[in-house]
C-alpha positions as CSV (number, residue, x, y, z in Angstrom):
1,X,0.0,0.0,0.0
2,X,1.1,3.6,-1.1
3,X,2.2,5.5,1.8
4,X,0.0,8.3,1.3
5,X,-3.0,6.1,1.3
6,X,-2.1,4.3,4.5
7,X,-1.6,7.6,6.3
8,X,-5.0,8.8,5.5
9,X,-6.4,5.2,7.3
10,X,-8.3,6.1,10.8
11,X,-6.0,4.5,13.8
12,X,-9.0,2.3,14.2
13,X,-8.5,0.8,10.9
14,X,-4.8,0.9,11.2
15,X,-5.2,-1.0,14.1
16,X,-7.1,-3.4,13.0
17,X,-4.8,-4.1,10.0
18,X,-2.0,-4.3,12.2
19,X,-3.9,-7.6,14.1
20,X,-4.2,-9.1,10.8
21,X,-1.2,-8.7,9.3
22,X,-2.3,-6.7,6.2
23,X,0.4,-3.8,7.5
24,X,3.1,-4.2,9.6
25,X,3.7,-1.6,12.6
26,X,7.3,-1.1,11.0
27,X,6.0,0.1,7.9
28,X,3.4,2.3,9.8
29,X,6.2,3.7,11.6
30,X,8.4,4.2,8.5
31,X,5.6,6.1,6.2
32,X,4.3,8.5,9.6
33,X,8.6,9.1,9.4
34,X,8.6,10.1,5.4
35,X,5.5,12.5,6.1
36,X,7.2,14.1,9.3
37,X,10.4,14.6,7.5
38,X,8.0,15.9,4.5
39,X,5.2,17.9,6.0
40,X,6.5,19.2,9.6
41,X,8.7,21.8,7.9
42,X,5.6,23.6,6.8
43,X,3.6,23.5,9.6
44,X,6.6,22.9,13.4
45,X,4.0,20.4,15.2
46,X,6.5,17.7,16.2
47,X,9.3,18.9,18.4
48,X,11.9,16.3,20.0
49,X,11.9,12.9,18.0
50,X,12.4,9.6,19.6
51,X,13.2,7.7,16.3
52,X,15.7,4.9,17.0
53,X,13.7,3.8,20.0
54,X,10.5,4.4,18.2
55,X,11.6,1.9,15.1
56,X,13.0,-1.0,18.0
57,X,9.5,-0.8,19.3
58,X,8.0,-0.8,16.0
59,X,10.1,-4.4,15.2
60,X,8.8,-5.7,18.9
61,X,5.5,-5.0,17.8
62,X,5.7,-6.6,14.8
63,X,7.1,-9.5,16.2
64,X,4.5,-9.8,18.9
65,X,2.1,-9.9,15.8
66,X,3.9,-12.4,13.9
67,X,4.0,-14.6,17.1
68,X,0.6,-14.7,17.4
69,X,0.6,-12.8,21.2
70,X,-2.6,-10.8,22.7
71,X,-2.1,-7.3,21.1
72,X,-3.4,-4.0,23.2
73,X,-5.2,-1.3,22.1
74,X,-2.9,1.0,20.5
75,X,-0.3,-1.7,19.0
76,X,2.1,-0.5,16.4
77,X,0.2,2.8,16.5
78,X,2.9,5.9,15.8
79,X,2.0,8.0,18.5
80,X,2.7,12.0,19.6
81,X,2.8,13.3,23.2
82,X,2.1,16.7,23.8
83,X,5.5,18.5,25.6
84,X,4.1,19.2,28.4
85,X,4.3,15.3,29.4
86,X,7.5,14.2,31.0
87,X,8.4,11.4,28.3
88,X,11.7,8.5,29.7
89,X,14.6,9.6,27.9
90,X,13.0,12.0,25.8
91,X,13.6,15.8,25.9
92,X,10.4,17.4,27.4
93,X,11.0,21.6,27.6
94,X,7.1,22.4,28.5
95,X,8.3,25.1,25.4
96,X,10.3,27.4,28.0
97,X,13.8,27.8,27.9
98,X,14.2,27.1,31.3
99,X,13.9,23.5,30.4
100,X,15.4,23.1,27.1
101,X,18.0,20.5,28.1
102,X,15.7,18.4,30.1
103,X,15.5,14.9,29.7
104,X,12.9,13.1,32.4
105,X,14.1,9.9,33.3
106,X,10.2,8.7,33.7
107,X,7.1,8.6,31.9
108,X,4.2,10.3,33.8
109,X,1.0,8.0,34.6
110,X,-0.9,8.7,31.1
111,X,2.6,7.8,29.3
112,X,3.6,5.2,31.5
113,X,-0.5,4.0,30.2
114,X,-0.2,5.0,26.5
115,X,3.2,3.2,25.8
116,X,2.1,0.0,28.0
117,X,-1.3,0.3,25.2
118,X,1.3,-0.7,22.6
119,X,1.8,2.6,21.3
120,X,5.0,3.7,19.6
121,X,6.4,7.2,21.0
122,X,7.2,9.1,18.2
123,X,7.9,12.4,19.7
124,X,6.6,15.3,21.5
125,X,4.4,17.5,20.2
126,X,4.4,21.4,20.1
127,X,2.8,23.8,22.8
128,X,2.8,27.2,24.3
129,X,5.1,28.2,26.7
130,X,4.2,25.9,30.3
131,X,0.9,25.4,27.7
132,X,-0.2,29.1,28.9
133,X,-2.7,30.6,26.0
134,X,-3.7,28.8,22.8
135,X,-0.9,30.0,20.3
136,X,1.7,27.2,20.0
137,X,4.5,29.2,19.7
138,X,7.6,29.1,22.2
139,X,10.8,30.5,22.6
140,X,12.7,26.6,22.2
141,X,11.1,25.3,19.0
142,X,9.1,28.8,17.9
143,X,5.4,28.5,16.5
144,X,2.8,25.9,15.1
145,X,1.8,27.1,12.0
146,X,-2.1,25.7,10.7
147,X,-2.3,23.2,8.4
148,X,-4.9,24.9,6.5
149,X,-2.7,28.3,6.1
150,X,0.7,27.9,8.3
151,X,0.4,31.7,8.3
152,X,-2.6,31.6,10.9
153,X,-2.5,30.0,14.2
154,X,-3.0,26.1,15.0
155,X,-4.5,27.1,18.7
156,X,-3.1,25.9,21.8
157,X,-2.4,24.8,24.0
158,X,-1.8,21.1,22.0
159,X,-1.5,22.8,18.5
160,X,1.2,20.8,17.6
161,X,-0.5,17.7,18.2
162,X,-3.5,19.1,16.3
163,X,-1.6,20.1,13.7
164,X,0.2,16.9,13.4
165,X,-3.1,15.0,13.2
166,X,-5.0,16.9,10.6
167,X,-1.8,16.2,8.2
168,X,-1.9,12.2,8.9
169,X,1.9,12.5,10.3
170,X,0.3,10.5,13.6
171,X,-2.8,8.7,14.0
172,X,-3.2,9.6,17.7
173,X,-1.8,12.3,20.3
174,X,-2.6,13.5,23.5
175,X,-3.7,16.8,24.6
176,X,-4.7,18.7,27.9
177,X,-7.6,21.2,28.5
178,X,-7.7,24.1,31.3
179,X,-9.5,26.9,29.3
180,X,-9.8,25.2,25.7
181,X,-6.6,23.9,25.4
182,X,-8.0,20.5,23.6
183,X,-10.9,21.6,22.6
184,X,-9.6,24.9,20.5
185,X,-6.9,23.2,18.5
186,X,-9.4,20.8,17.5
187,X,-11.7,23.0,16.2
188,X,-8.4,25.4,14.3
189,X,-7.1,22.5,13.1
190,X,-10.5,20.5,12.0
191,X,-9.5,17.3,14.4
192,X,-11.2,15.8,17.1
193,X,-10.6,17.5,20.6
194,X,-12.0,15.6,23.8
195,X,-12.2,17.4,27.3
196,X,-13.4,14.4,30.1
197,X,-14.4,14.9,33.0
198,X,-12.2,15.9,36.0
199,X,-10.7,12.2,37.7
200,X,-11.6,10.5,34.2
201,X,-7.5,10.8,33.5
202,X,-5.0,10.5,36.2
203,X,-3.1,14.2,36.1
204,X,-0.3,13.8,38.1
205,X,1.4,16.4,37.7
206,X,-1.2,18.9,38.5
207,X,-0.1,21.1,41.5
208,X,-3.6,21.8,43.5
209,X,-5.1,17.9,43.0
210,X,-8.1,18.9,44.3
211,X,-9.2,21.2,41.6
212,X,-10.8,20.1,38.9
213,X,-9.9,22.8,36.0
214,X,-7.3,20.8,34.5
215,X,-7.7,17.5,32.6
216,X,-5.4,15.6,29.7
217,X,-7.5,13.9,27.1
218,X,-7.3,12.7,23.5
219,X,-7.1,13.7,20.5
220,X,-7.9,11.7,17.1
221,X,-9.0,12.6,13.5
222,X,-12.1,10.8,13.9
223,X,-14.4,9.8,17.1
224,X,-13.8,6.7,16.9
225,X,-10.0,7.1,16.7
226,X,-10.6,9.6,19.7
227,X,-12.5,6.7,21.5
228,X,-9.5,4.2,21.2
229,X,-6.7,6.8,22.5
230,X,-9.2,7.7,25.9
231,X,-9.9,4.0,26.6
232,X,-5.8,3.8,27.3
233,X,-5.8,7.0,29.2
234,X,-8.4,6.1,31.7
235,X,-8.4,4.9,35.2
236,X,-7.6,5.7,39.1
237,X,-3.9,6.4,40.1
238,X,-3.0,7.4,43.7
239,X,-1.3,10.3,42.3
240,X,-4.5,12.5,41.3
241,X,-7.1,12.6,44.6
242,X,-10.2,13.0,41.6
243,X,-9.6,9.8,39.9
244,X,-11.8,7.0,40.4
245,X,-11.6,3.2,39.5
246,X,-13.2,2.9,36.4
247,X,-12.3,0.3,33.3
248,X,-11.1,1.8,29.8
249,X,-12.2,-0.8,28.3
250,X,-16.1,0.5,28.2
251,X,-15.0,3.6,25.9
252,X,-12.9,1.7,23.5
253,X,-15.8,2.1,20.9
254,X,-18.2,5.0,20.4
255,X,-21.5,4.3,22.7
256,X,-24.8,3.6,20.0
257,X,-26.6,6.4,20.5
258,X,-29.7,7.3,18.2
259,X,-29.7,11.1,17.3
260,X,-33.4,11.5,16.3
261,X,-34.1,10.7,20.1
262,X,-31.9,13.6,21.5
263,X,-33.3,16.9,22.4
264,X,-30.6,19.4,21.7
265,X,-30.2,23.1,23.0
266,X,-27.8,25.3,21.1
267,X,-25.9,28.7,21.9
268,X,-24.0,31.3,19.9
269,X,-22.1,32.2,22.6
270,X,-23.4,30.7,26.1
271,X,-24.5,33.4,27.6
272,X,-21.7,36.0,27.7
273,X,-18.2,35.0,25.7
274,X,-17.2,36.9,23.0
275,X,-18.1,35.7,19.6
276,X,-17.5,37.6,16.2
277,X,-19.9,38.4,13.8
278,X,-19.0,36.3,11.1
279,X,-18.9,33.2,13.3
280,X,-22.4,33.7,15.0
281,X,-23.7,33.2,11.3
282,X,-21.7,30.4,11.0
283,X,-23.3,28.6,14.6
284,X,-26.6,29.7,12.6
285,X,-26.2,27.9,9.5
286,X,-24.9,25.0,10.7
287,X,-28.1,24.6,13.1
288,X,-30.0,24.9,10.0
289,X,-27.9,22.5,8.2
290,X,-28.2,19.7,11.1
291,X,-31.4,20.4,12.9
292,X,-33.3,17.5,10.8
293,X,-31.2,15.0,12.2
294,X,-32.7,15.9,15.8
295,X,-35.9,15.2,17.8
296,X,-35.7,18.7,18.4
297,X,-32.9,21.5,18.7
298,X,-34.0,24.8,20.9
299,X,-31.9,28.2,20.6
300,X,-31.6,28.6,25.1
301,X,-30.5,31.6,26.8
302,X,-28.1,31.3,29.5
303,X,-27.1,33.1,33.0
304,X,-24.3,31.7,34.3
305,X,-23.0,34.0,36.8
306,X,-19.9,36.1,36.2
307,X,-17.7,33.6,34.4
308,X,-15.0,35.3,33.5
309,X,-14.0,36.1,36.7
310,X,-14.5,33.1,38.6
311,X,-11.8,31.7,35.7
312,X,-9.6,34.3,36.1
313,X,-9.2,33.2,40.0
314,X,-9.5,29.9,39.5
315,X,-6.3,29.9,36.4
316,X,-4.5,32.5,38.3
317,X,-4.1,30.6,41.9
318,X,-3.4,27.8,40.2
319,X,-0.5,29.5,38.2
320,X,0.6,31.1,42.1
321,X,0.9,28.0,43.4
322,X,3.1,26.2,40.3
323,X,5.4,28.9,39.4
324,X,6.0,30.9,42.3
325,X,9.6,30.2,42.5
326,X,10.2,30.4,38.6
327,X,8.4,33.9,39.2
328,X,10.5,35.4,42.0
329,X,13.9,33.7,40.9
330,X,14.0,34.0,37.0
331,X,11.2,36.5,36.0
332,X,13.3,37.7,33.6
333,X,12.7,34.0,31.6
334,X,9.0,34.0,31.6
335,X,6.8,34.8,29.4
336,X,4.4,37.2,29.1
337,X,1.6,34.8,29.5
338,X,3.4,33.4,32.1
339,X,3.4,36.9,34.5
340,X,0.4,38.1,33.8
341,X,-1.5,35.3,35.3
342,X,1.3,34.7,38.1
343,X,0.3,38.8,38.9
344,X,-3.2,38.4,38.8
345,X,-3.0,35.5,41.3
346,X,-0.7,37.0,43.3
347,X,-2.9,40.2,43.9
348,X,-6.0,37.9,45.2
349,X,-7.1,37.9,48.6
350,X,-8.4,34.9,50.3
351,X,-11.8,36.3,50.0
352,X,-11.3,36.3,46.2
353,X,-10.3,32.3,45.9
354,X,-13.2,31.2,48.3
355,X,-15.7,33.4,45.9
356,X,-14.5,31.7,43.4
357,X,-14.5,28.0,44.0
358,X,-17.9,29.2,45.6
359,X,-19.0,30.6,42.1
360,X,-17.9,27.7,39.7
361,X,-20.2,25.7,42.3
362,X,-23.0,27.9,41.3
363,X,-21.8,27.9,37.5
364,X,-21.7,24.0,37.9
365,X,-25.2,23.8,39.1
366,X,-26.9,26.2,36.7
367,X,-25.7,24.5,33.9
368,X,-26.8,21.4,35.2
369,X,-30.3,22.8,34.9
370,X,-30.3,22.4,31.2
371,X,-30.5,19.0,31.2
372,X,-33.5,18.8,32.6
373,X,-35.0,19.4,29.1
374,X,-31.9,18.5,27.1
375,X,-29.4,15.8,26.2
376,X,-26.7,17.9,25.0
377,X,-25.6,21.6,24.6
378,X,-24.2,22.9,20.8
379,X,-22.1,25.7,20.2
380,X,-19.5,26.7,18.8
381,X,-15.8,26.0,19.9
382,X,-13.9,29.3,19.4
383,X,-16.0,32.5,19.0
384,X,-13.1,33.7,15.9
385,X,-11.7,32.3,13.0
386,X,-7.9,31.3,13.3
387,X,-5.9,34.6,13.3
388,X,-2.0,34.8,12.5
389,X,0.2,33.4,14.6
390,X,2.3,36.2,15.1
391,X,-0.3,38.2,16.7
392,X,0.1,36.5,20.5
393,X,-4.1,36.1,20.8
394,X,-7.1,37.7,20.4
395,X,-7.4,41.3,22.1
396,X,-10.3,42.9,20.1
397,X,-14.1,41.5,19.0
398,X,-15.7,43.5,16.2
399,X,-13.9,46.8,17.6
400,X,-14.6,46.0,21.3
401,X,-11.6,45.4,23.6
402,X,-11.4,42.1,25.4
403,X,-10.7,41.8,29.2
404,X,-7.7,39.9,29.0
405,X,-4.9,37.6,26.9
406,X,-7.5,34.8,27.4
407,X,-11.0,36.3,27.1
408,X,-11.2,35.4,23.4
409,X,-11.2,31.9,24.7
410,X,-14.2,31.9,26.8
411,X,-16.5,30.0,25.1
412,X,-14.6,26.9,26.2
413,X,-13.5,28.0,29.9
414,X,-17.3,28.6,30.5
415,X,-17.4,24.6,30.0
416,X,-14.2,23.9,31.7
417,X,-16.0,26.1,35.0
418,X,-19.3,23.9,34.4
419,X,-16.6,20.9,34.4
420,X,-19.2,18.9,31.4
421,X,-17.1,16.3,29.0
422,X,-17.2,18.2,25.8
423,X,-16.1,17.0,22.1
424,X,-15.0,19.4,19.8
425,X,-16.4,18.2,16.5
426,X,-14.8,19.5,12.9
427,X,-18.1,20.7,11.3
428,X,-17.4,22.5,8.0
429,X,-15.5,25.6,7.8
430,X,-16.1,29.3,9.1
431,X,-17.0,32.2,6.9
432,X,-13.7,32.4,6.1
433,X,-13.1,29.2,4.8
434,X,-11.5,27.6,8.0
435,X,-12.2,24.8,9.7
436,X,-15.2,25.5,12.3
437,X,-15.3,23.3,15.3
438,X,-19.0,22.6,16.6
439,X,-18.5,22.0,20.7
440,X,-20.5,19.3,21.7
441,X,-21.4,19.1,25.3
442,X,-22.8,16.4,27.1
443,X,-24.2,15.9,30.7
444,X,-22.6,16.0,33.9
445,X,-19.9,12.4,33.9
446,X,-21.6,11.8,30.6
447,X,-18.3,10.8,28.6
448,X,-19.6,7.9,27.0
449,X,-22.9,9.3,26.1
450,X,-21.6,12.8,24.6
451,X,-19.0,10.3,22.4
452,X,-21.2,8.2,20.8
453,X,-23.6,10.9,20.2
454,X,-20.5,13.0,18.2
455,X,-19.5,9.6,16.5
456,X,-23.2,9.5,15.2
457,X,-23.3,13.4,14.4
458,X,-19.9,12.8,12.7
459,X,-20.9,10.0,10.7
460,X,-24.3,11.9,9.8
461,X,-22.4,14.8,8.7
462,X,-20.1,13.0,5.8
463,X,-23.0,12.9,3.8
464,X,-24.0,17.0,4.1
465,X,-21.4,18.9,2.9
466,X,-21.6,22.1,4.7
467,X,-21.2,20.4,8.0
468,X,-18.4,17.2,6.4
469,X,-15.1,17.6,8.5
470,X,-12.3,19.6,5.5
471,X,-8.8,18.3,5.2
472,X,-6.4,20.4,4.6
473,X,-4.4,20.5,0.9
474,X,-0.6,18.8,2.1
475,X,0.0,19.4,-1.9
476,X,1.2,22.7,-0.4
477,X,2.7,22.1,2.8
478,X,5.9,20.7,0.7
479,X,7.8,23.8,1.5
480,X,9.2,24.5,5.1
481,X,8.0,27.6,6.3
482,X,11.2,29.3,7.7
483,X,9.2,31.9,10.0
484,X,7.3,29.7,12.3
485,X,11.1,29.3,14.0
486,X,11.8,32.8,13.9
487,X,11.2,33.7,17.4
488,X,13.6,30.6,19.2
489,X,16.0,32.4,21.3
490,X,19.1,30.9,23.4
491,X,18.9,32.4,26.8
492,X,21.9,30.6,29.5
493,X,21.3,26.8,30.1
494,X,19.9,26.7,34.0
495,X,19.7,23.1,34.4
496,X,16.2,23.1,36.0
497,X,15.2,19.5,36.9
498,X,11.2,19.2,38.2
499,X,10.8,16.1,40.4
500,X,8.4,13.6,39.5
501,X,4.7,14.5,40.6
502,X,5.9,18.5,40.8
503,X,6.7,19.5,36.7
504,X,5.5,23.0,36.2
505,X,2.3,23.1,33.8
506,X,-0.6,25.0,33.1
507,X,-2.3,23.0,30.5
């Protein structure tokens, strides 16, 4: 089989090749190699490479095959892993130059998982800097540029695993979500973007265990492919207080679920996050577009409280309490995403953190409240159309000035503060010809539920044109695009070395 054809296979049907023996994991391995070596010039998604351990892991798999041995659910499956996971023996910077020497020697809990699922490490995958904001672009390996126009920005903060899934160089990565950070690459980079519920995922290496802002989760090009990446992740670990014993086996394949049953409620902008013009008309016409395949699908007004500052406390004392020391002992090496939330935390009273957790509590239960009519919630992922990468984010909507570097990004913290699994589902293109991401929210622990109803929206929307998930042409991603490096800089090595259970992060 032609390379480029066995690229564009799902991971599901990779896999199930793999098992019988109609592709071996070596040639797998070889092809996503050709296409990294091709494409990634063009677009800076995959960072640090692991390829002579990845190709003596890609033999053992094939020779577990050939032997007839029980195979797991990622066997032979090239696989990316976003840099802010501490990888064995693999460079892992969190995109800050503070670490851009560092090589873990361990695999965090969802590694440690994904590799003993039979997948093959490729390498790391591109993010903001400590995965603060949702432009990939970082001082060690510079920006992520968007398959679809490398010029505009692949989100954040797991861009370059986006990026490196909607041009077939992997069939699976992982991701992480505080604000969108899934969920908004997905829908940039017309991929498939799940946020699951807090305790779903062991995080170990989040700082306040306790809260539940922060969550890793998969990534695929397809549900399905989504499906089989969570399925590994899954399960309790005595690192992460909110995870719970549950098997990973039960989300291995998309739940049935029947769409002309579901009762669906649907936002432009949930209440109160900024959303531009041109993609309010977009939500519209894709309602119009799907609303058939529904028992019924209600436009619903929402009053969630005051949002956006509840997140603002809730990201910024989490920031305090992970990069307190960086902050007071090499400012001068943080970013400016970095500081500013640092500074906002660090400004807060006591009375402002117990509001908050008070008010997501109130957020949490409001939201609930729509399910008492509905099955899921629809809007849209990101309230803009990708914008250049060189512009840092968003700081304007239709000539209105935003609160903060993150505002722009509301429409997914709202549903990171209401803490429902959401799937961001590719869903046509924007009014600009981009891919538009249609969020897909479920109820509350509903992860299995809200997947199989976006596998059966996804599978619905193939045959409608205006809603079919776009691809991006890699005809012209054959040139390297020399500017999406331009802004690496060398400060002095520092040696920094996080212990396990401590790296800094911010997802």
């Amino acid at each position: 089989m032609a390379n480029e054809d066995l690229l564009a296979l799902s991971a599901v049907e990779m896999r199930r090749r793999i098992g019988t023996k109609e592709i071996s994991p070596v040639e797998l391995l070889e092809a996503s190699l050709q296409r990294i070596k091709r494409i990634n010039p063009a677009v800076n998604a995959v960072t640090a490479m692991s390829v002579e351990r990845a190709r003596k892991e890609a033999k053992a798999a094939e020779t577990a095959v050939r032997r007839g041995e029980e195979l797991p659910l990622l066997h032979g499956l090239p696989t990316g892993i976003k840099d802010l996971e501490e990888t064995k023996n693999l460079l892992t910077t969190y995109g800050s130059p503070l670490y851009r020497d560092f090589v873990p020697t361990w695999d965090n809990v969802m590694v440690e998982r994904v590799r003993a699922a039979g997948a093959v490490v490729v390498g790391k995958t591109n993010v903001p800097e400590f995965g603060a904001g949702s432009n990939s672009r970082n001082p060690v390996w510079g920006a992520t540029g968007n398959p679809f126009n490398p010029a505009l920005n692949a989100g954040g903060s797991s861009g370059g695993s986006a990026a490196a899934l909607a041009t077939d160089m992997l069939p699976v990565c992982t991701g992480s979500d505080t604000g969108g950070s899934l969920r908004n690459p997905a829908a940039y980079c017309g991929i498939v973007g799940f946020r699951p519920s807090p305790g779903m995922v062991a995080v170990e290496r989040r700082a306040m265990g306790w809260t539940p802002i922060s969550v890793l989760g998969p990534m695929g090009r397809t549900v399905a492919d989504t499906c089989l990446l969570y399925a590994t992740q899954v399960g309790q670990h005595d690192t992460d207080p909110l995870s719970f014993p549950i098997e990973g086996a039960a989300f291995a394949e998309p739940w049935p679920v029947d769409l002309g049953s579901l009762r669906v409620a649907w936002t432009e902008d949930f209440g109160s996050a900024p959303v531009e013009k041109g993609i309010r008309a977009t939500m519209r016409a894709k309602v119009k577009a799907m609303k058939p395949l529904f028992s019924r699908m209600d436009k619903v007004d929402m009053d969630l409280g005051d949002v956006d500052r509840c997140f603002d406390i809730i990201r910024a004392v989490s920031f305090v309490s992970r990069y307190r020391d960086l902050y007071e002992n090499n400012k001068e090496l943080l970013g400016p995403n970095i500081r500013a939330n640092y500074e906002i935390g660090a400004n807060m009273s006591l009375a402002d953190f117990a509001w908050g957790h008070a008010e997501q509590t109130r957020i949490f239960r409001k939201f609930q409240e729509l399910y008492r009519d509905y099955d899921l919630v629809l809007g849209p992922t990101v309230g803009f159309s990708p914008f250049p990468w060189k512009q840092l984010y968003i700081d304007t909507m239709d000539g209105k000035k935003l609160r903060n570097y993150y505002h722009w990004m509301a429409s997914v913290y709202i549903i990171s503060l209401a803490t429902n699994p959401a799937v961001s589902l590719p869903c046509g293109t924007d009014h600009k010809k981009m891919p538009f991401g249609l969020q897909v929210i479920g109820r509350f622990r509903g992860d299995g539920h809200v997947l199989g109803a976006a596998h059966a929206m996804e599978q619905a929307f193939n045959s409608i044109p205006e809603l079919r998930r776009p691809l991006p042409n890699l005809r012209k991603l054959g040139k390297p695009t020399p500017a999406l490096k331009s802004i690496v800089t060398h400060p002095p090595k520092l040696n920094a070395k996080p212990t396990r259970g401590l790296a800094p992060s911010a997802l």
